[in-house]
PyMOL commands that place a pseudoatom at each C-alpha (Angstrom):
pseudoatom trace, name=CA, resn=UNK, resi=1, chain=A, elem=C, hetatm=0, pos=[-3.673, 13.575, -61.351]
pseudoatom trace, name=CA, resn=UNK, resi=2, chain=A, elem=C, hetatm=0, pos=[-2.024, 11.947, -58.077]
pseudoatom trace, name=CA, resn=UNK, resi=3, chain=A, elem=C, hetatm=0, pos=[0.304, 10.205, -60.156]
pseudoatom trace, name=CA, resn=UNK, resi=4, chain=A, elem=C, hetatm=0, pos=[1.138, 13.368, -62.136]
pseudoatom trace, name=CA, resn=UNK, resi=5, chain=A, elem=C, hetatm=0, pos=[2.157, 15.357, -58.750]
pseudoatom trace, name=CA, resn=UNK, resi=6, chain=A, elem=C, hetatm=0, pos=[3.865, 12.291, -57.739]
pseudoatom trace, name=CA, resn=UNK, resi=7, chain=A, elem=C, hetatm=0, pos=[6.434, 12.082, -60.918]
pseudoatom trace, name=CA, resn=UNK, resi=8, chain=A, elem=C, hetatm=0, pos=[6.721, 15.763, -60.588]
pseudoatom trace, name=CA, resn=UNK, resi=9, chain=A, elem=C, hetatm=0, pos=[7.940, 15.752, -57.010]
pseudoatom trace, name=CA, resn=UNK, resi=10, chain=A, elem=C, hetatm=0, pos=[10.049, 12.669, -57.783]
pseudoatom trace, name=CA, resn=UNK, resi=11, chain=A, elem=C, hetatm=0, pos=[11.329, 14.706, -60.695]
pseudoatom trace, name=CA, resn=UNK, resi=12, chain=A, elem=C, hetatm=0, pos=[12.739, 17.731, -58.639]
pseudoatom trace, name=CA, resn=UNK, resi=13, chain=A, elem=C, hetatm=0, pos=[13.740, 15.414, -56.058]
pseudoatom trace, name=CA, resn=UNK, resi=14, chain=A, elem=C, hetatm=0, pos=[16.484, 13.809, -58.801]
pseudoatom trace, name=CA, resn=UNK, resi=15, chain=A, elem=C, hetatm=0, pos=[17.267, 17.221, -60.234]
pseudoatom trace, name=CA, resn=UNK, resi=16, chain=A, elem=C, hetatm=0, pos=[18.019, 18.479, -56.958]
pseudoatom trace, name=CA, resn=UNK, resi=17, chain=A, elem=C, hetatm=0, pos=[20.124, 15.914, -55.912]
pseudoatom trace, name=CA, resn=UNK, resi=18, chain=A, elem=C, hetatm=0, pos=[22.019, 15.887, -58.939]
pseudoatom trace, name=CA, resn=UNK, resi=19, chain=A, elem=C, hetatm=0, pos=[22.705, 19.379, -58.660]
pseudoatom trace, name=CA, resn=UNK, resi=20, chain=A, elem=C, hetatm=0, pos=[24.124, 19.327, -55.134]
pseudoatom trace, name=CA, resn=UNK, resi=21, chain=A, elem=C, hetatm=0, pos=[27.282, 16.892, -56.750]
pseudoatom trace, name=CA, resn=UNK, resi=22, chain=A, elem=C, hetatm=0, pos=[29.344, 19.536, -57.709]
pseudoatom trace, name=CA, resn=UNK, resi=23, chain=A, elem=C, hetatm=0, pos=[33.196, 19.554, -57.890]
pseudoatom trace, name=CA, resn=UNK, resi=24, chain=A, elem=C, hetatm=0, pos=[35.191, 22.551, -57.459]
pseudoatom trace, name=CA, resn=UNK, resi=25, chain=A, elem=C, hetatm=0, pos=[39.201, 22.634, -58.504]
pseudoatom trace, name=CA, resn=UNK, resi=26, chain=A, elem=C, hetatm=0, pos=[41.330, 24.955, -58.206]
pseudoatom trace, name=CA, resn=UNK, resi=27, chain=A, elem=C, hetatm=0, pos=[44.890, 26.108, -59.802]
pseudoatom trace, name=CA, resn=UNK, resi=28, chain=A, elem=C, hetatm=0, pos=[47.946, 28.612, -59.548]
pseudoatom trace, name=CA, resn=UNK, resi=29, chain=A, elem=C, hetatm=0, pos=[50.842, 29.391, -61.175]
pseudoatom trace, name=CA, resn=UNK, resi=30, chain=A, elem=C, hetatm=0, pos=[53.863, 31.152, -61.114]
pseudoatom trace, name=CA, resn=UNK, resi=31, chain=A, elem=C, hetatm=0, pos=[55.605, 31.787, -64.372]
pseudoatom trace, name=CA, resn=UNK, resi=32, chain=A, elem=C, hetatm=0, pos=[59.100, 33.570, -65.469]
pseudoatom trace, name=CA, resn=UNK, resi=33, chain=A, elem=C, hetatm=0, pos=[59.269, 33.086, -69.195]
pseudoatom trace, name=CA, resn=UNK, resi=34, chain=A, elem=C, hetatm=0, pos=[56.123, 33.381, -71.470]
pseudoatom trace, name=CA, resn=UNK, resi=35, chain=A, elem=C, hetatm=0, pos=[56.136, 32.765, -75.254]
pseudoatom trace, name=CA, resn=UNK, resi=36, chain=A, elem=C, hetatm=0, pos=[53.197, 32.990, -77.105]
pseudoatom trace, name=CA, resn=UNK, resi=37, chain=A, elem=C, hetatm=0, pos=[53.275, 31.735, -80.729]
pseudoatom trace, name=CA, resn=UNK, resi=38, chain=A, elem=C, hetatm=0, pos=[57.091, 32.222, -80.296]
pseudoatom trace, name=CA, resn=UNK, resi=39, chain=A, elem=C, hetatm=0, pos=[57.790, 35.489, -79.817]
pseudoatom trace, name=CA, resn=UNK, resi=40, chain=A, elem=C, hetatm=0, pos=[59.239, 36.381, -76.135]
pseudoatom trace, name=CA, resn=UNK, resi=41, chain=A, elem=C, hetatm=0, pos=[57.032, 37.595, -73.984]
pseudoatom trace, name=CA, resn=UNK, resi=42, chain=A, elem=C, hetatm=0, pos=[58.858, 37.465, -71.182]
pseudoatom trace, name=CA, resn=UNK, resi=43, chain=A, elem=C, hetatm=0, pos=[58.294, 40.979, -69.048]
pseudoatom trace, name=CA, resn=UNK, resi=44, chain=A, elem=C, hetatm=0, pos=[59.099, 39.410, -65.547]
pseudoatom trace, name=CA, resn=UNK, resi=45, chain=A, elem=C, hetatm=0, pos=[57.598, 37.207, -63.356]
pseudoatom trace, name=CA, resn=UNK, resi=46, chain=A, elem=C, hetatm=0, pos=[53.825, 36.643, -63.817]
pseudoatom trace, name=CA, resn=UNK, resi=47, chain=A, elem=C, hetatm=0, pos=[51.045, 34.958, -61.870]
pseudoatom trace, name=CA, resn=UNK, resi=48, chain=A, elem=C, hetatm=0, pos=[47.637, 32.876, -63.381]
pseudoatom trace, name=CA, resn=UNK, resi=49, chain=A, elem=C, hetatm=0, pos=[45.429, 30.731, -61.578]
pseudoatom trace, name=CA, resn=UNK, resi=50, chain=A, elem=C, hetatm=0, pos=[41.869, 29.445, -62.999]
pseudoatom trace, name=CA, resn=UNK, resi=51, chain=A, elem=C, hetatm=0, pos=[38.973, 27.434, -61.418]
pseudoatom trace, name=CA, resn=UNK, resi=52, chain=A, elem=C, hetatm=0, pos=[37.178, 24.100, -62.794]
pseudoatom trace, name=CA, resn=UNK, resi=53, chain=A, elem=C, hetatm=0, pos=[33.353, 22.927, -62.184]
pseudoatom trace, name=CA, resn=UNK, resi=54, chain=A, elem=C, hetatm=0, pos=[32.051, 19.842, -62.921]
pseudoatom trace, name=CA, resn=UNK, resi=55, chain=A, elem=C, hetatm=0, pos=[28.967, 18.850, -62.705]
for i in range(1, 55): cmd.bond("trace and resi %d" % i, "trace and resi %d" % (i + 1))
show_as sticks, trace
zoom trace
Protein backbone atom coordinates (compact mmCIF):
# COMPACT_ATOMS: atom_id res chain seq x y z
CA UNK A 1 0.00 0.00 0.00
CA UNK A 2 3.01 2.50 0.89
CA UNK A 3 4.55 1.70 -2.23
CA UNK A 4 1.29 2.21 -4.15
CA UNK A 5 0.90 5.98 -2.71
CA UNK A 6 4.47 6.35 -3.34
CA UNK A 7 4.35 5.61 -7.36
CA UNK A 8 1.22 7.60 -7.36
CA UNK A 9 2.75 10.75 -5.94
CA UNK A 10 5.87 10.13 -8.05
CA UNK A 11 3.44 9.78 -10.92
CA UNK A 12 1.79 13.33 -10.64
CA UNK A 13 5.01 14.67 -9.71
CA UNK A 14 6.33 13.73 -13.58
CA UNK A 15 3.00 14.69 -15.10
CA UNK A 16 3.16 17.91 -13.53
CA UNK A 17 6.41 18.75 -14.44
CA UNK A 18 5.97 17.80 -17.85
CA UNK A 19 3.11 19.91 -18.19
CA UNK A 20 4.72 23.12 -16.95
CA UNK A 21 7.28 22.83 -20.40
CA UNK A 22 5.16 24.54 -22.59
CA UNK A 23 6.18 26.69 -25.62
CA UNK A 24 4.18 29.46 -26.84
CA UNK A 25 4.90 31.15 -30.56
CA UNK A 26 3.51 33.62 -31.97
CA UNK A 27 2.95 35.13 -35.71
CA UNK A 28 1.64 38.19 -37.85
CA UNK A 29 1.22 39.12 -41.11
CA UNK A 30 0.51 41.71 -43.35
CA UNK A 31 -0.64 40.79 -46.80
CA UNK A 32 -1.62 42.88 -50.16
CA UNK A 33 -2.36 40.23 -52.72
CA UNK A 34 -4.26 36.95 -51.83
CA UNK A 35 -4.94 34.11 -54.32
CA UNK A 36 -6.58 31.22 -53.31
CA UNK A 37 -6.62 28.25 -55.74
CA UNK A 38 -5.84 31.01 -58.34
CA UNK A 39 -8.43 33.16 -58.55
CA UNK A 40 -7.61 36.91 -57.24
CA UNK A 41 -8.62 37.60 -54.16
CA UNK A 42 -7.07 40.53 -53.71
CA UNK A 43 -9.70 43.18 -51.88
CA UNK A 44 -6.91 45.36 -50.20
CA UNK A 45 -4.63 45.01 -47.64
CA UNK A 46 -5.34 42.23 -45.09
CA UNK A 47 -3.96 41.18 -41.71
CA UNK A 48 -3.55 37.24 -40.12
CA UNK A 49 -1.65 36.24 -37.28
CA UNK A 50 -1.96 32.61 -35.51
CA UNK A 51 -0.45 31.11 -32.29
CA UNK A 52 1.60 27.67 -31.84
CA UNK A 53 1.77 25.32 -28.54
CA UNK A 54 3.94 22.71 -28.04
CA UNK A 55 4.03 20.61 -25.57
Amino acid sequence: MKFAKSALFAATMLTAVSASAVEVSGNVALGSDYFFRGIDQSGGAAISGGFDASF
